[in-house]
C-alpha positions in Angstrom: -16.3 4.7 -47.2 -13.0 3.2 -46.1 -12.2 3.4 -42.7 -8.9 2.0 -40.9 -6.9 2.3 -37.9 -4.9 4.9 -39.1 -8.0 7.4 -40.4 -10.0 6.4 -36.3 -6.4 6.8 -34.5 -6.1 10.7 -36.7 -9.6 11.4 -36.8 -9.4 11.7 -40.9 -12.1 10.8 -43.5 -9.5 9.3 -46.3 -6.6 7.3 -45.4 -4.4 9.6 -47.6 -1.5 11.4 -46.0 0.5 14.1 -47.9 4.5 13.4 -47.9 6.2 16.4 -46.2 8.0 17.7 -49.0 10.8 20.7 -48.7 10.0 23.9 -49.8 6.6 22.9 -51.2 4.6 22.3 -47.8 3.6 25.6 -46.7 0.3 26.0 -44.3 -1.4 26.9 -47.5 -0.8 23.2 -49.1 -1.0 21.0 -45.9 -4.4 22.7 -44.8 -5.5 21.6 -48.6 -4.9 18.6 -48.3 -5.9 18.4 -44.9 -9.5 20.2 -46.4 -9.8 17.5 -48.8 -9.9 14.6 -46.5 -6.3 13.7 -45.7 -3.7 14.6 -43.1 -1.3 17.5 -44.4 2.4 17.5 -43.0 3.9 21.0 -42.8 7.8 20.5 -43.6 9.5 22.5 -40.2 12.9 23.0 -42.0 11.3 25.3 -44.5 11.4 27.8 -41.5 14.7 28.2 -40.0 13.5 30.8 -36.9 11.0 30.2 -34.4 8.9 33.1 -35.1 8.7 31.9 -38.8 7.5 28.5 -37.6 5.6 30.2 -34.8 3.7 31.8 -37.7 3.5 29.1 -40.4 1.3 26.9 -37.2 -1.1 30.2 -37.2 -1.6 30.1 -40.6 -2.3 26.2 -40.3 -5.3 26.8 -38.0 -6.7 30.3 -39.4 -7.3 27.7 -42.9 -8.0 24.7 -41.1 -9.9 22.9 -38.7 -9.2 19.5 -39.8 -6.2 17.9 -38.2 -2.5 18.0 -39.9 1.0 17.1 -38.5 4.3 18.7 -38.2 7.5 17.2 -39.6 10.0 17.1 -37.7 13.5 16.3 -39.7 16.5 14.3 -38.1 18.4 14.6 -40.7 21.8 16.7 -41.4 21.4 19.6 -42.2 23.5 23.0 -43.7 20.9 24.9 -41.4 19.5 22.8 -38.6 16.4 23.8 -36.6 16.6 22.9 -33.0 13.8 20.4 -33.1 13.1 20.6 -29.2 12.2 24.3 -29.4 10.2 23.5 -32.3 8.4 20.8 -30.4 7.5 23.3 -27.6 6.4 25.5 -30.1 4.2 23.0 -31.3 2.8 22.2 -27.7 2.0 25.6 -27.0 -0.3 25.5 -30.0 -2.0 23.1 -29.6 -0.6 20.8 -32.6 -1.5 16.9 -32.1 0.4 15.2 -34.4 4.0 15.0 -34.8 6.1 13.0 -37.9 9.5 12.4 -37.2 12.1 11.2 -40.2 15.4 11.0 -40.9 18.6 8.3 -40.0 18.0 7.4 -36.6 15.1 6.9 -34.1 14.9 10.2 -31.8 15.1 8.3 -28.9 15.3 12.0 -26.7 12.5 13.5 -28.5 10.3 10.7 -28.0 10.1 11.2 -24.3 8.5 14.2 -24.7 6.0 13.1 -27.3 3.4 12.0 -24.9 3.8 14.5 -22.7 2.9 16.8 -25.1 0.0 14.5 -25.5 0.8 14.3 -29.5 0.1 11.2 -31.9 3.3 10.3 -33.4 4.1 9.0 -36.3 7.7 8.0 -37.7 9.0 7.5 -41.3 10.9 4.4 -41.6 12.9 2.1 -44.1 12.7 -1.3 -42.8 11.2 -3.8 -40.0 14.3 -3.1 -37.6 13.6 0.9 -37.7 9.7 0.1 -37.4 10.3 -2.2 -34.2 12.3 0.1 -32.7 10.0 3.2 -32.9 7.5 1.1 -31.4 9.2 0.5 -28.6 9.6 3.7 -28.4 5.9 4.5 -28.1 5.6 5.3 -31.8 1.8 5.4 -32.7 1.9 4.6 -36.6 4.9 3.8 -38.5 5.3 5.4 -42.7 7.0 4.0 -44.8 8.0 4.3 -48.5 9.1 1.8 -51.2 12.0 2.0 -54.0 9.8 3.6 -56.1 9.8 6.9 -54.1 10.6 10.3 -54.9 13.3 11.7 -52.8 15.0 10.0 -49.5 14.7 6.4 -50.9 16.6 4.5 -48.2 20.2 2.6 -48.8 18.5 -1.2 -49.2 16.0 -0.5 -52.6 13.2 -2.6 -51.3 10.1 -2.1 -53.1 6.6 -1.5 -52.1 5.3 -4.1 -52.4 7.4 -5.9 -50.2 8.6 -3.3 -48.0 4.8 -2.9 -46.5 3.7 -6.6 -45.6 7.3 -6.9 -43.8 6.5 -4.2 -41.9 3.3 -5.1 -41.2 4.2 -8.4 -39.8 6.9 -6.9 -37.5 4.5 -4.4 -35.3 1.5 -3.9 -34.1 0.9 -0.5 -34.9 -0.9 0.8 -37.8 1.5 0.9 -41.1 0.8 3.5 -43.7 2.5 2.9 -47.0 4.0 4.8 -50.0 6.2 4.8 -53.1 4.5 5.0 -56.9 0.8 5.9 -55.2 -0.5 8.0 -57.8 -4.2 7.1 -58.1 -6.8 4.2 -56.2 -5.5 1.2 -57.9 -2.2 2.1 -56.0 -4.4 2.9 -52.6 -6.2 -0.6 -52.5 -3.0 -2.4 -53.4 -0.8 -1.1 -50.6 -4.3 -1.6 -48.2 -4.4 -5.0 -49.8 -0.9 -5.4 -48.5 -1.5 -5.0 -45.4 -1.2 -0.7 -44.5 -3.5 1.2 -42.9 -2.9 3.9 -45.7 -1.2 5.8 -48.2 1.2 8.8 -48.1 1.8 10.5 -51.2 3.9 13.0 -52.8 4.5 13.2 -56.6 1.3 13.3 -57.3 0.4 16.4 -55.2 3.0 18.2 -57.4 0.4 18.3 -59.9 -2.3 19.8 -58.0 -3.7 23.1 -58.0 -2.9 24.1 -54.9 0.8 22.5 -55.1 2.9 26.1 -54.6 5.3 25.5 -57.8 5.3 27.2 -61.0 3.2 26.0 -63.9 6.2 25.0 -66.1 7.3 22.5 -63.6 3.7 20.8 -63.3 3.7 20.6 -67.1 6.7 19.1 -67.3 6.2 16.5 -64.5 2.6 15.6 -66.8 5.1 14.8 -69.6 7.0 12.5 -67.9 6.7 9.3 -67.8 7.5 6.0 -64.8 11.0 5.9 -66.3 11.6 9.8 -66.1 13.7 9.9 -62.6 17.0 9.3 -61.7 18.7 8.0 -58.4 21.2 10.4 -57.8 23.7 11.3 -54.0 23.9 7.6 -53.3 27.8 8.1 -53.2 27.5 10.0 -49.9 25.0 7.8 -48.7 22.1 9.8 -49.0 19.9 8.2 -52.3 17.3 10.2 -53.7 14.8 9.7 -56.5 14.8 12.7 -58.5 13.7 13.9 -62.0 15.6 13.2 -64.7 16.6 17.3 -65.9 19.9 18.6 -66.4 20.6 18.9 -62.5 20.2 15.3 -62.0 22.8 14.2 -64.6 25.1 17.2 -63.6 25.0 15.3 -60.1 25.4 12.0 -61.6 28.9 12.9 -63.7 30.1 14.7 -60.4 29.6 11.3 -58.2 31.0 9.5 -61.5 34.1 11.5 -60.9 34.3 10.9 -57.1 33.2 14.6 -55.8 32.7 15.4 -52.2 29.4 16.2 -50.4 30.5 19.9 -51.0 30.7 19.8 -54.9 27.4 17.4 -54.9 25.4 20.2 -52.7 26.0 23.0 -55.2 23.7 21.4 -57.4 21.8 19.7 -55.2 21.0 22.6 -52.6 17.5 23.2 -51.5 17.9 26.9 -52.4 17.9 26.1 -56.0 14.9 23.8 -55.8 13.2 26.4 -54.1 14.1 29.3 -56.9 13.3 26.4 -59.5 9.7 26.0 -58.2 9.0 30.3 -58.3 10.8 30.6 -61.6 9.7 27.2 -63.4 13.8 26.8 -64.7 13.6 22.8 -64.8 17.2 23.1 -65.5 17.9 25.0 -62.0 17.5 22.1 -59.2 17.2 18.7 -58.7 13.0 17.7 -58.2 12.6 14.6 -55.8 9.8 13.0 -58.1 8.9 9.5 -57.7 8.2 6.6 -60.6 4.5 7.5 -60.0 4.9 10.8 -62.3 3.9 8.7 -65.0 0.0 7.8 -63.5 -0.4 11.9 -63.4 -2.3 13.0 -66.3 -4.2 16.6 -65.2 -4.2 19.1 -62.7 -7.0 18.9 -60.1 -7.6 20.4 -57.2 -6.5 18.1 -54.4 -9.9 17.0 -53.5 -11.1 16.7 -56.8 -8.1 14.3 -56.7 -8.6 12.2 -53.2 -12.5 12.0 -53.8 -11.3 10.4 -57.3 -8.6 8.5 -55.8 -11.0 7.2 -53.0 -14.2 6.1 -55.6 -11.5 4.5 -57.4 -9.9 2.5 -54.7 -13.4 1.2 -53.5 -14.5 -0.2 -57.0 -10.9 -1.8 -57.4 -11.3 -3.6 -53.9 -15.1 -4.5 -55.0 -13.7 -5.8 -58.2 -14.0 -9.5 -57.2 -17.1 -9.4 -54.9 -19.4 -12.2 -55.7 -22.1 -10.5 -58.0 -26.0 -11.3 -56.9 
């Protein structure tokens, strides 16, 4: 079995994390994940009270005794959550893992990190964000390539060299991401240096992953050149599916719209109806270039003990044979 800094420092058997994705990680899909051997992330801005939050936690440990973390989002927001009653709310119950993300370091809720005695983790673009976490008392840096689905970063460096960059700039444990569908993609970004792998797109088709059937059919038909980058005109650069929200996005940037005009297709609201209904045409669906390595539907252990067996015979590939 593979064991690394990250999987002793988080006390997990695989060193698999799930990407906190909007809308999709409920307590239901973060304890699967966290079931099946990884570390799930519940998404905090899906709940925009405390009680809501308060209760999403509960639900976290009534399915769950493995660990998980709790996202905590920097980034502008219609709706923001304040993120230091969140954190308390997060003390009080005992969670011990926090992920942080968004434009800039939080420099003021990192003081409070290890008084709450939390691991934290922060999701980074680049060397100079990694550093400066660290200084901050960061305990484990992520980190995700061009190839990405969703928040891709302004500088479209790719994994492969995004991770060893990284890795040579802290001492921390690095867990990478970007196009990780399957165990080739786990030993390569462990060959390159991380600690692990965080993964998204291809938790969308799991069994467990809380959208409608249509959309996981139509993500298996896709292929690694199915996704578009779309909002980079208002500096905020996702990688999305290529469906009839993603070029309605593209013409209104073409024709030099506002963050208003760009937000009525792009609005979480409609991603969230999307994924109940299973209207491809309804949202936008942050999808990385790894949506062309997905093939089936498994449950998400069936997928990490796959992923895993694969990774380990892609690492032994060129052991010396007896």
């Amino acid at each position: 079995m593979i064991q690394t800094d990250m999987t002793k420092l988080l006390g997990i058997k695989y060193p698999l994390l799930g990407g906190a994705m909007m809308s999709i990680s409920t307590p239901e899909f973060v304890a699967a994940v966290s079931n099946a051997g990884g570390m799930g992330i519940l998404a905090s801005t899906i709940y925009k009270t405390p009680d809501e939050f308060e209760a999403a936690i509960d639900k976290i440990f009534a399915l769950t005794n493995k660990p998980f973390a709790v996202n905590l989002s920097l980034f502008p927001a219609i709706r923001p959550v304040d993120n230091t009653l969140y954190l308390d709310i997060m003390k009080t119950k005992g969670v011990k893992v926090v992920e942080t993300s968004g434009h800039a370091a939080p420099v003021e809720l990192s003081r409070h990190f290890k008084a709450c005695g939390m691991t934290w983790m922060h999701k980074c673009v680049g060397p100079r964000y990694a550093k400066k976490v660290e200084g901050l008392g960061a305990d484990l840096v992520t980190l995700v390539g061009y190839e990405n689905g969703g928040a891709t970063g302004n500088f479209d460096i790719a994994t492969m060299v995004l991770i060893p960059v990284v890795k040579d700039a802290v001492t921390i444990p690095v867990v990478g991401g970007g196009g990780i569908s399957d165990g080739r993609g786990v030993a390569a970004v462990l060959c390159l240096g991380a600690d692990g792998a965080i993964m998204g797109t291809r938790l969308l088709t799991t069994r467990e992953c809380p959208i409608h059937d249509n959309i996981k059919q139509i993500l298996l038909n896709s292929t690694e050149i199915d996704t578009r980058l779309v909002m980079r005109s208002i500096n905020a650069t996702h990688r999305v599916l290529a469906n009839p929200a993603a070029d309605r996005c593209l013409e209104l940037e073409a024709q030099g719209a506002g963050f208003e005009q760009i937000l009525e297709v792009v609005s979480g609201l409609k991603a969230k109806s999307m994924y109940a209904n299973g209207d491809v045409r309804e949202g936008i669906i942050a999808c990385g270039q790894g949506v062309g390595l997905a093939h089936d539907i498994p449950t998400v252990k069936e997928l990490f003990d796959r992923i895993m067996v694969q990774a380990e015979q892609t690492l032994n590939r060129f052991k010396e044979q007896d």
